[in-house]
TORSE-657310 format. One record per residue (C-alpha): z, y, x. Coordinates in steps of 0.25 Angstrom, whole numbers, padded with zeros to 4 digits, always signed. Last residue first. Layout:
// TORSE-657310
ZYX
...
//
This chain:
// TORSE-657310
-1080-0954-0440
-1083-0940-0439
-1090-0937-0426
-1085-0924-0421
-1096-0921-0408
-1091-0908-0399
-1085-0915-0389
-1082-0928-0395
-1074-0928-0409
-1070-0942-0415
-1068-0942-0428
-1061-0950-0442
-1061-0942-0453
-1047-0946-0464
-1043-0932-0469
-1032-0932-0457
-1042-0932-0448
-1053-0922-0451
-1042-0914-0453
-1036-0915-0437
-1051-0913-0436
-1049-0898-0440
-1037-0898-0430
-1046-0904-0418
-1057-0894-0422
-1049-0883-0418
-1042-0871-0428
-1049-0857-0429
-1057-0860-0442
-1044-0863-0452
-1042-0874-0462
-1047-0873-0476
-1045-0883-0487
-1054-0895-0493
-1061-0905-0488
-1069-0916-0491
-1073-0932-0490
-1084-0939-0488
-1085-0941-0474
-1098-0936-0467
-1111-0945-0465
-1119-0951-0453
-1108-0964-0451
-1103-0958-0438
-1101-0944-0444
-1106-0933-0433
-1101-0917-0432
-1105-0909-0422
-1095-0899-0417
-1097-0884-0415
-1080-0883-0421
-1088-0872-0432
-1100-0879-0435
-1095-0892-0435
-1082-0890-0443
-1091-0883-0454
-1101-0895-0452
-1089-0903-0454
-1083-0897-0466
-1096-0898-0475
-1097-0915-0470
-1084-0916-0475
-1087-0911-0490
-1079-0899-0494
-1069-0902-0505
-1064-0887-0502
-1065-0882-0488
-1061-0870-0480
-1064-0867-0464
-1058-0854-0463
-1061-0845-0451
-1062-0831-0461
-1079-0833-0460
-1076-0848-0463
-1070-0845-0474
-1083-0841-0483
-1087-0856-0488
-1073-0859-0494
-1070-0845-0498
-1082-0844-0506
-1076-0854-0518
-1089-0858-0525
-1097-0854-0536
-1111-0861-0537
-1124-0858-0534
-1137-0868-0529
-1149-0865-0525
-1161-0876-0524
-1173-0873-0515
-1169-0879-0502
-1155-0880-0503
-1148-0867-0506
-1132-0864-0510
-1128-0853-0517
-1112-0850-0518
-1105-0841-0527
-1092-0836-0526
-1096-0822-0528
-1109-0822-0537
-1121-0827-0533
-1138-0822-0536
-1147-0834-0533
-1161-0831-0531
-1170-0845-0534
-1184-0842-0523
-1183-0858-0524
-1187-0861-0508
-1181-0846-0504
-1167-0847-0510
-1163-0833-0514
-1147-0829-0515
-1143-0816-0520
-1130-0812-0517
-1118-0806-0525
-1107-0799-0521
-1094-0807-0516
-1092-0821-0508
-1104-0827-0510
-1108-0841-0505
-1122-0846-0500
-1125-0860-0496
-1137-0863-0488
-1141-0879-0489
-1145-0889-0481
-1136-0885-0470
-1141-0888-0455
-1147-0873-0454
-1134-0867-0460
-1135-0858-0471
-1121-0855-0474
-1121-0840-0483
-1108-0833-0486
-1108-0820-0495
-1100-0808-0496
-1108-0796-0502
-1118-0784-0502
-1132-0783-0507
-1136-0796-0507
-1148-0805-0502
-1146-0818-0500
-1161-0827-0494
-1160-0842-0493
-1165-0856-0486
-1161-0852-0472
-1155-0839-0471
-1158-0824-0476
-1148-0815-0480
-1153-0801-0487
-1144-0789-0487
-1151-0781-0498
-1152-0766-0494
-1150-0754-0503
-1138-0759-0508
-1132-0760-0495
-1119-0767-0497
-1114-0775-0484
-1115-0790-0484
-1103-0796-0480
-1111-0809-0475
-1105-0824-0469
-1113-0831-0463
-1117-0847-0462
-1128-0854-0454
-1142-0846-0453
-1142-0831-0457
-1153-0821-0457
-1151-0806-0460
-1159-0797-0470
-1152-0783-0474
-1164-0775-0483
-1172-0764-0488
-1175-0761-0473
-1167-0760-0461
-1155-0768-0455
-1150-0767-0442
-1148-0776-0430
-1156-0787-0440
-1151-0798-0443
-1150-0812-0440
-1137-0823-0442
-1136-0836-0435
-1124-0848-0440
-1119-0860-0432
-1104-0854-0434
-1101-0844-0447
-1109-0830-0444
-1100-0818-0452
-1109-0806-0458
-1106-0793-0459
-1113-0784-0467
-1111-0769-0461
-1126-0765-0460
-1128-0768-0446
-1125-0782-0448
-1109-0785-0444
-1109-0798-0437
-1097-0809-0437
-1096-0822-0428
-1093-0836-0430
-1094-0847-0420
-1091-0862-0419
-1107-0866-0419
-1114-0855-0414
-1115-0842-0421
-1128-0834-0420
-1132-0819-0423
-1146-0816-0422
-1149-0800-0420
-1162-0795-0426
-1168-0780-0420
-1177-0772-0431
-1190-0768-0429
-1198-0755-0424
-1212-0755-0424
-1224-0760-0419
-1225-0772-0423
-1226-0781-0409
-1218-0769-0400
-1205-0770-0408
-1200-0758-0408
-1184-0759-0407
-1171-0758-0418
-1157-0761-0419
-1154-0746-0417
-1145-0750-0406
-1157-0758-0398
-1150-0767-0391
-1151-0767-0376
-1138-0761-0371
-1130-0764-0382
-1132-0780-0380
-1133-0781-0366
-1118-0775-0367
-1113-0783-0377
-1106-0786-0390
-1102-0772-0389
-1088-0771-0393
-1085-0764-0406
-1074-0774-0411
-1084-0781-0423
-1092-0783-0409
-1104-0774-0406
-1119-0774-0408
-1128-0763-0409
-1130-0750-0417
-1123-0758-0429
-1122-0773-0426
-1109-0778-0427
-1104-0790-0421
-1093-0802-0424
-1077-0810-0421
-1080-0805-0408
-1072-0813-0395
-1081-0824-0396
-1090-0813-0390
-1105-0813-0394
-1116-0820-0385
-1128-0812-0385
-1142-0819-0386
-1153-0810-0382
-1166-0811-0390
-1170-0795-0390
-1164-0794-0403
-1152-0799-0400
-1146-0812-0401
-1131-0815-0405
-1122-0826-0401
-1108-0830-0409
-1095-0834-0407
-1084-0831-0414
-1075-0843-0415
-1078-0858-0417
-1064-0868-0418
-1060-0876-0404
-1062-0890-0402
-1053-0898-0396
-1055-0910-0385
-1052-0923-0386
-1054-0924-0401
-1052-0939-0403
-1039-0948-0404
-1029-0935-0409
-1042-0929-0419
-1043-0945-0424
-1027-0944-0427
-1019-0951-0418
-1007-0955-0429
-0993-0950-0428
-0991-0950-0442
-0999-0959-0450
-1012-0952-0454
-1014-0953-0470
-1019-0938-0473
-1035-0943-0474
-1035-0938-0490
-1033-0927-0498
-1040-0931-0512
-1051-0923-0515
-1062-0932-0512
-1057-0931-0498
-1047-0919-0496
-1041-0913-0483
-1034-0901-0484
-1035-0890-0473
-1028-0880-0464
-1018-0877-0475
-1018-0871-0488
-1018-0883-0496
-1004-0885-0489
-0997-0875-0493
-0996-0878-0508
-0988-0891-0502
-0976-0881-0496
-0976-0874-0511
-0975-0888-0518
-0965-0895-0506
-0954-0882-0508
-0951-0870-0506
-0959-0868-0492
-0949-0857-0482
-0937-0860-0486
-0942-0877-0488
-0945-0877-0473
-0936-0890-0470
-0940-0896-0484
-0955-0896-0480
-0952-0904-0467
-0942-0912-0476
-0953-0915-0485
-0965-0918-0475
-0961-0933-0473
-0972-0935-0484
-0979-0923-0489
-0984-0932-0501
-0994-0939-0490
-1005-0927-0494
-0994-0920-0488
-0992-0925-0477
-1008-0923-0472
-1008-0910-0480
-0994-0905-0470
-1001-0911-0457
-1014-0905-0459
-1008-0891-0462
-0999-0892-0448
-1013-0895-0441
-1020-0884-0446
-1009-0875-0444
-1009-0881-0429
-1023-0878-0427
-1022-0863-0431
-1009-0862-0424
-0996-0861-0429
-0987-0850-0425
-0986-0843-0440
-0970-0845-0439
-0971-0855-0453
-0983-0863-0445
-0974-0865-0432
-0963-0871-0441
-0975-0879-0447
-0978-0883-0434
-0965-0888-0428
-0962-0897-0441
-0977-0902-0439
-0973-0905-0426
-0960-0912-0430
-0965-0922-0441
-0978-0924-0431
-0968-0929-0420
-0970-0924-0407
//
Protein backbone atom coordinates (compact mmCIF):
# COMPACT_ATOMS: atom_id res chain seq x y z
CA UNK A 1 0.00 0.00 0.00
CA UNK A 2 1.28 3.44 -0.63
CA UNK A 3 2.45 5.38 2.43
CA UNK A 4 0.12 8.57 1.02
CA UNK A 5 -2.89 6.07 1.27
CA UNK A 6 -2.08 4.39 4.57
CA UNK A 7 -1.56 7.40 6.51
CA UNK A 8 -4.86 8.71 4.84
CA UNK A 9 -6.47 5.18 6.44
CA UNK A 10 -5.02 5.83 9.73
CA UNK A 11 -5.82 9.13 10.38
CA UNK A 12 -9.44 8.45 9.46
CA UNK A 13 -9.01 5.61 12.11
CA UNK A 14 -7.38 8.14 14.47
CA UNK A 15 -10.48 10.70 14.27
CA UNK A 16 -12.99 7.34 15.10
CA UNK A 17 -10.58 6.63 18.33
CA UNK A 18 -9.60 3.10 16.69
CA UNK A 19 -6.10 3.45 16.54
CA UNK A 20 -3.84 1.49 18.37
CA UNK A 21 -1.17 2.53 20.58
CA UNK A 22 1.48 1.51 18.17
CA UNK A 23 -0.23 2.93 15.12
CA UNK A 24 -0.84 6.38 17.02
CA UNK A 25 2.70 6.33 17.49
CA UNK A 26 3.43 5.67 13.93
CA UNK A 27 0.70 8.09 12.45
CA UNK A 28 2.55 11.05 14.81
CA UNK A 29 5.99 10.09 13.30
CA UNK A 30 4.79 10.38 9.99
CA UNK A 31 2.98 13.76 10.25
CA UNK A 32 6.68 15.43 12.38
CA UNK A 33 8.62 13.63 9.70
CA UNK A 34 6.56 15.77 6.73
CA UNK A 35 6.35 18.38 8.52
CA UNK A 36 9.78 19.09 9.51
CA UNK A 37 9.82 18.97 5.23
CA UNK A 38 7.29 22.08 5.33
CA UNK A 39 4.24 19.51 5.48
CA UNK A 40 5.15 18.67 1.82
CA UNK A 41 2.59 16.69 -0.09
CA UNK A 42 0.51 16.93 3.31
CA UNK A 43 -1.65 20.04 2.12
CA UNK A 44 -4.40 18.48 0.39
CA UNK A 45 -4.39 15.63 3.11
CA UNK A 46 -4.71 18.54 5.55
CA UNK A 47 -7.24 20.40 3.18
CA UNK A 48 -9.62 17.15 2.85
CA UNK A 49 -10.15 17.28 6.87
CA UNK A 50 -10.35 21.04 6.97
CA UNK A 51 -14.02 20.80 8.94
CA UNK A 52 -12.80 19.15 11.38
CA UNK A 53 -8.65 21.07 11.64
CA UNK A 54 -9.37 24.84 10.51
CA UNK A 55 -6.49 25.42 9.01
CA UNK A 56 -2.31 24.34 8.70
CA UNK A 57 -1.64 26.55 12.18
CA UNK A 58 -4.20 24.61 14.51
CA UNK A 59 -3.46 21.06 12.66
CA UNK A 60 0.69 21.96 13.32
CA UNK A 61 -0.09 22.85 17.22
CA UNK A 62 -1.10 19.16 17.20
CA UNK A 63 1.95 17.73 16.40
CA UNK A 64 4.09 18.54 19.59
CA UNK A 65 1.66 16.68 21.28
CA UNK A 66 2.22 13.53 19.47
CA UNK A 67 4.02 10.36 20.31
CA UNK A 68 7.28 12.05 20.13
CA UNK A 69 9.61 14.86 18.76
CA UNK A 70 12.99 14.30 17.75
CA UNK A 71 15.39 17.15 18.32
CA UNK A 72 19.28 17.07 18.09
CA UNK A 73 20.94 20.35 19.30
CA UNK A 74 17.59 21.63 19.21
CA UNK A 75 17.02 21.45 15.89
CA UNK A 76 14.56 18.54 14.54
CA UNK A 77 16.53 16.48 12.71
CA UNK A 78 16.89 12.70 11.12
CA UNK A 79 13.24 13.44 9.05
CA UNK A 80 15.07 12.89 5.59
CA UNK A 81 13.91 9.30 4.55
CA UNK A 82 12.88 8.92 0.99
CA UNK A 83 9.64 7.39 0.77
CA UNK A 84 9.44 4.00 0.34
CA UNK A 85 12.78 3.32 2.11
CA UNK A 86 13.78 0.12 4.29
CA UNK A 87 14.10 1.66 7.27
CA UNK A 88 16.90 0.04 9.68
CA UNK A 89 13.74 -1.30 12.19
CA UNK A 90 12.18 -2.84 8.53
CA UNK A 91 16.01 -4.57 7.80
CA UNK A 92 16.52 -5.62 11.33
CA UNK A 93 14.12 -6.32 14.15
CA UNK A 94 13.13 -9.85 13.41
CA UNK A 95 11.24 -10.23 16.26
CA UNK A 96 8.94 -7.52 18.44
CA UNK A 97 9.39 -6.61 21.83
CA UNK A 98 6.45 -6.13 23.84
CA UNK A 99 6.36 -3.11 26.46
CA UNK A 100 6.79 -4.12 30.72
CA UNK A 101 3.56 -4.53 32.75
CA UNK A 102 2.91 -5.52 36.33
CA UNK A 103 5.23 -7.79 37.33
CA UNK A 104 6.79 -7.96 40.45
CA UNK A 105 7.97 -10.82 43.12
CA UNK A 106 7.62 -10.30 46.79
CA UNK A 107 9.62 -12.24 49.63
CA UNK A 108 8.27 -13.07 52.96
CA UNK A 109 9.45 -13.02 56.08
CA UNK A 110 10.23 -16.56 56.25
CA UNK A 111 12.35 -16.17 52.90
CA UNK A 112 9.63 -17.42 50.35
CA UNK A 113 9.62 -15.58 47.22
CA UNK A 114 5.92 -15.11 45.81
CA UNK A 115 5.31 -14.38 42.41
CA UNK A 116 2.61 -11.55 42.05
CA UNK A 117 -0.10 -11.65 39.45
CA UNK A 118 0.50 -9.68 36.04
CA UNK A 119 -3.12 -9.36 36.39
CA UNK A 120 -2.79 -6.82 39.79
CA UNK A 121 -1.81 -3.42 39.11
CA UNK A 122 -0.46 -3.70 43.34
CA UNK A 123 -0.66 -5.24 47.13
CA UNK A 124 -1.98 -4.09 50.33
CA UNK A 125 -0.55 -5.04 53.53
CA UNK A 126 -3.11 -4.38 56.39
CA UNK A 127 -3.77 -7.93 58.53
CA UNK A 128 -1.99 -9.60 55.42
CA UNK A 129 -1.50 -9.22 52.08
CA UNK A 130 -4.18 -8.80 49.43
CA UNK A 131 -4.43 -7.42 45.78
CA UNK A 132 -5.82 -3.45 45.43
CA UNK A 133 -9.10 -5.79 44.25
CA UNK A 134 -9.30 -7.79 47.78
CA UNK A 135 -7.93 -11.12 46.57
CA UNK A 136 -5.39 -12.93 48.50
CA UNK A 137 -2.24 -12.88 46.88
CA UNK A 138 -2.07 -16.36 47.87
CA UNK A 139 -3.15 -19.14 49.71
CA UNK A 140 0.45 -20.18 51.25
CA UNK A 141 0.66 -16.72 52.04
CA UNK A 142 -2.62 -16.34 54.41
CA UNK A 143 -2.12 -19.49 55.90
CA UNK A 144 1.46 -18.81 57.28
CA UNK A 145 1.82 -15.17 57.84
CA UNK A 146 1.52 -14.05 60.91
CA UNK A 147 -1.48 -11.40 60.51
CA UNK A 148 -0.42 -9.24 63.22
CA UNK A 149 2.82 -8.84 61.40
CA UNK A 150 4.86 -9.87 64.28
CA UNK A 151 6.70 -13.37 65.89
CA UNK A 152 9.25 -14.03 68.94
CA UNK A 153 12.39 -14.32 67.57
CA UNK A 154 14.11 -16.95 69.78
CA UNK A 155 17.81 -15.06 69.56
CA UNK A 156 16.61 -11.85 71.30
CA UNK A 157 14.19 -12.83 73.13
CA UNK A 158 11.25 -10.79 72.16
CA UNK A 159 8.93 -9.95 69.77
CA UNK A 160 10.06 -8.37 66.22
CA UNK A 161 8.80 -7.12 63.41
CA UNK A 162 8.37 -9.24 60.03
CA UNK A 163 10.15 -7.32 56.78
CA UNK A 164 8.75 -7.81 53.20
CA UNK A 165 11.07 -7.21 49.87
CA UNK A 166 9.12 -6.12 47.07
CA UNK A 167 11.12 -6.37 43.64
CA UNK A 168 10.39 -5.38 40.19
CA UNK A 169 12.41 -7.01 37.31
CA UNK A 170 13.43 -5.25 34.41
CA UNK A 171 9.87 -4.50 32.17
CA UNK A 172 7.77 -4.48 35.42
CA UNK A 173 6.02 -1.90 37.65
CA UNK A 174 3.90 -2.77 40.48
CA UNK A 175 2.02 -0.77 43.47
CA UNK A 176 2.01 -1.45 47.34
CA UNK A 177 -0.05 0.12 49.91
CA UNK A 178 2.32 0.12 53.28
CA UNK A 179 0.20 -0.49 56.30
CA UNK A 180 -0.13 3.01 57.31
CA UNK A 181 -1.80 4.03 53.86
CA UNK A 182 1.28 5.45 51.98
CA UNK A 183 1.46 3.91 48.68
CA UNK A 184 4.30 3.69 47.02
CA UNK A 185 4.79 2.76 43.00
CA UNK A 186 8.01 0.53 42.18
CA UNK A 187 9.41 1.63 38.55
CA UNK A 188 11.25 -1.53 36.71
CA UNK A 189 14.76 -2.84 38.04
CA UNK A 190 13.62 -1.35 41.46
CA UNK A 191 13.44 -3.20 45.36
CA UNK A 192 11.59 -1.81 48.21
CA UNK A 193 11.68 -3.04 52.07
CA UNK A 194 9.47 -2.37 54.88
CA UNK A 195 8.14 -3.58 57.65
CA UNK A 196 4.48 -5.59 57.79
CA UNK A 197 3.60 -2.79 60.21
CA UNK A 198 5.14 0.15 61.52
CA UNK A 199 6.02 0.69 65.14
CA UNK A 200 8.10 3.28 66.97
CA UNK A 201 8.42 6.98 66.52
CA UNK A 202 8.95 6.50 63.05
CA UNK A 203 8.13 5.02 59.23
CA UNK A 204 11.51 3.55 57.81
CA UNK A 205 11.43 1.70 54.28
CA UNK A 206 14.43 1.05 52.05
CA UNK A 207 14.31 1.58 48.42
CA UNK A 208 16.84 0.67 45.56
CA UNK A 209 16.02 1.91 41.87
CA UNK A 210 13.19 4.50 41.37
CA UNK A 211 9.64 4.80 43.42
CA UNK A 212 7.16 6.72 43.64
CA UNK A 213 5.81 7.78 47.69
CA UNK A 214 2.18 9.29 48.64
CA UNK A 215 3.25 9.49 51.99
CA UNK A 216 0.45 9.46 54.47
CA UNK A 217 0.32 12.36 57.35
CA UNK A 218 1.31 11.12 60.64
CA UNK A 219 2.69 13.87 62.48
CA UNK A 220 3.56 11.99 65.32
CA UNK A 221 5.69 9.72 63.16
CA UNK A 222 8.27 10.94 60.50
CA UNK A 223 8.13 8.64 57.32
CA UNK A 224 12.02 8.13 56.79
CA UNK A 225 13.40 6.76 53.28
CA UNK A 226 16.45 5.20 53.22
CA UNK A 227 18.55 4.35 49.87
CA UNK A 228 21.99 4.43 48.73
CA UNK A 229 23.70 7.41 49.39
CA UNK A 230 20.69 9.58 51.10
CA UNK A 231 18.13 9.59 54.15
CA UNK A 232 14.33 11.75 53.33
CA UNK A 233 12.39 12.15 56.00
CA UNK A 234 8.91 13.87 55.69
CA UNK A 235 5.78 14.04 57.21
CA UNK A 236 3.46 13.85 54.31
CA UNK A 237 3.93 14.39 50.70
CA UNK A 238 4.54 13.34 46.82
CA UNK A 239 8.11 12.72 46.07
CA UNK A 240 10.04 10.73 43.32
CA UNK A 241 13.23 9.20 44.32
CA UNK A 242 15.78 7.15 41.27
CA UNK A 243 18.43 5.58 43.07
CA UNK A 244 19.51 3.16 40.89
CA UNK A 245 22.50 0.96 41.79
CA UNK A 246 24.26 1.55 38.17
CA UNK A 247 23.58 5.42 38.52
CA UNK A 248 26.27 7.70 39.92
CA UNK A 249 23.83 9.70 41.24
CA UNK A 250 20.47 9.73 43.40
CA UNK A 251 18.01 12.37 42.21
CA UNK A 252 15.11 13.32 44.16
CA UNK A 253 12.12 15.31 43.02
CA UNK A 254 9.14 16.73 44.88
CA UNK A 255 5.79 17.06 43.70
CA UNK A 256 4.06 18.64 46.77
CA UNK A 257 4.85 19.13 50.68
CA UNK A 258 8.34 19.54 51.66
CA UNK A 259 11.19 16.87 52.31
CA UNK A 260 14.05 16.82 54.00
CA UNK A 261 16.98 15.54 52.14
CA UNK A 262 20.26 14.28 54.18
CA UNK A 263 23.25 13.21 52.33
CA UNK A 264 25.40 10.92 54.67
CA UNK A 265 29.25 11.72 53.30
CA UNK A 266 28.52 15.74 53.87
CA UNK A 267 25.90 15.40 56.69
CA UNK A 268 24.28 18.80 54.32
CA UNK A 269 20.30 18.57 55.15
CA UNK A 270 18.51 19.83 52.15
CA UNK A 271 14.89 21.10 52.67
CA UNK A 272 12.73 21.34 48.83
CA UNK A 273 9.96 23.02 47.76
CA UNK A 274 7.58 21.54 45.21
CA UNK A 275 9.21 21.44 41.85
CA UNK A 276 12.43 20.94 43.22
CA UNK A 277 14.90 18.42 42.65
CA UNK A 278 18.07 17.21 44.70
CA UNK A 279 20.50 15.30 43.41
CA UNK A 280 23.55 13.51 45.32
CA UNK A 281 26.92 12.51 44.20
CA UNK A 282 29.07 11.32 46.76
CA UNK A 283 29.30 14.33 49.01
CA UNK A 284 28.02 17.18 46.86
CA UNK A 285 24.12 18.01 46.68
CA UNK A 286 22.70 19.76 44.26
CA UNK A 287 18.98 21.53 44.10
CA UNK A 288 17.38 23.06 41.39
CA UNK A 289 13.83 23.70 40.11
CA UNK A 290 12.77 21.44 37.51
CA UNK A 291 9.56 20.37 35.57
CA UNK A 292 8.20 17.11 37.98
CA UNK A 293 6.11 15.98 35.38
CA UNK A 294 9.00 14.80 33.26
CA UNK A 295 10.58 12.51 35.87
CA UNK A 296 6.98 11.51 37.53
CA UNK A 297 5.19 10.18 34.17
CA UNK A 298 6.51 6.95 34.16
CA UNK A 299 4.03 6.11 37.10
CA UNK A 300 1.00 7.21 34.61
CA UNK A 301 2.84 5.02 31.59
CA UNK A 302 4.37 8.11 30.09
CA UNK A 303 7.94 8.20 28.81
CA UNK A 304 8.44 12.17 28.47
CA UNK A 305 11.60 13.88 27.59
CA UNK A 306 12.89 17.49 27.20
CA UNK A 307 16.34 17.88 25.55
CA UNK A 308 17.12 14.71 27.26
CA UNK A 309 20.49 13.39 26.41
CA UNK A 310 20.43 9.99 24.39
CA UNK A 311 22.17 7.89 26.57
CA UNK A 312 19.31 9.03 29.51
CA UNK A 313 16.66 7.62 27.00
CA UNK A 314 18.22 4.53 26.37
CA UNK A 315 18.65 3.33 29.90
CA UNK A 316 15.00 4.27 30.33
CA UNK A 317 14.15 2.21 27.02
CA UNK A 318 16.62 -0.68 28.50
CA UNK A 319 15.11 -1.04 31.66
CA UNK A 320 11.59 -1.04 30.64
CA UNK A 321 11.89 -3.25 26.96
CA UNK A 322 14.76 -5.49 29.31
CA UNK A 323 17.30 -5.05 26.52
CA UNK A 324 20.90 -4.22 26.83
CA UNK A 325 21.82 -1.49 25.10
CA UNK A 326 25.77 -1.50 23.35
CA UNK A 327 27.24 1.56 21.14
CA UNK A 328 29.88 0.17 18.63
CA UNK A 329 32.17 2.93 19.10
CA UNK A 330 31.83 2.70 23.32
CA UNK A 331 29.85 6.02 23.57
CA UNK A 332 26.15 7.27 22.87
CA UNK A 333 24.95 9.73 20.08
CA UNK A 334 25.19 13.24 20.91
CA UNK A 335 22.10 14.29 20.36
CA UNK A 336 18.65 14.77 22.47
CA UNK A 337 14.87 14.38 22.82
CA UNK A 338 12.32 15.95 23.49
CA UNK A 339 8.38 14.95 23.75
CA UNK A 340 6.41 11.98 25.25
CA UNK A 341 5.33 8.94 23.66
CA UNK A 342 3.47 6.39 25.50
CA UNK A 343 4.68 3.18 27.83
CA UNK A 344 2.27 0.42 26.25
CA UNK A 345 3.46 0.64 22.76
CA UNK A 346 6.44 -2.09 21.31
CA UNK A 347 9.90 -1.58 20.96
CA UNK A 348 9.78 -1.76 17.02
CA UNK A 349 7.56 1.52 17.26
CA UNK A 350 10.05 3.40 19.71
CA UNK A 351 12.95 2.36 17.26
CA UNK A 352 10.85 3.52 14.35
CA UNK A 353 12.13 7.08 16.34
CA UNK A 354 15.40 5.99 16.79
CA UNK A 355 15.33 5.80 13.04
CA UNK A 356 13.89 8.68 11.76
CA UNK A 357 16.19 10.89 14.24
CA UNK A 358 19.19 9.65 12.23
CA UNK A 359 20.29 6.18 14.83
CA UNK A 360 21.41 3.32 12.95
CA UNK A 361 20.76 -0.45 14.86
CA UNK A 362 20.59 -3.59 14.57
CA UNK A 363 18.50 -5.52 17.56
CA UNK A 364 19.37 -9.21 18.14
CA UNK A 365 17.40 -11.00 20.69
CA UNK A 366 17.44 -9.04 23.44
CA UNK A 367 20.88 -6.96 22.50
CA UNK A 368 20.17 -3.34 20.69
CA UNK A 369 23.48 -2.22 19.50
CA UNK A 370 23.38 1.44 18.46
CA UNK A 371 25.44 1.94 15.46
Amino acid sequence: MHEREEIRQLFERYKQGKCTPEERVRLHAWFNRYAAREASGLDDLQASFASRYTGRRKFLRWLPYAAAVVLVAGVSIGLYVSDGQKTSADKFVVEDIAPGGNRATLTLADGRVVDLSSKQAGIIIANGITYLDGSTVSPEVGKSENPEGRRFDMEKGSLTTDYYVLNTPRGGTYQVTLPDGTRVWLNAASTLKYPSRFEGRERVVEIEGEGYFSVAKDAERPFRVISRVQEIEVLGTEFNISAYGDENTVTTTLVNGTIAVRNPASNRVAKLSPGQQSTIKGSETLVEQVEASLYTSWRKGVFSFKRTPAQDVMKQLARWYDVEVVYSDGNPPAITFSGEMGRDVSLRTVLEFLELSGIAFRLEGRKLNIE
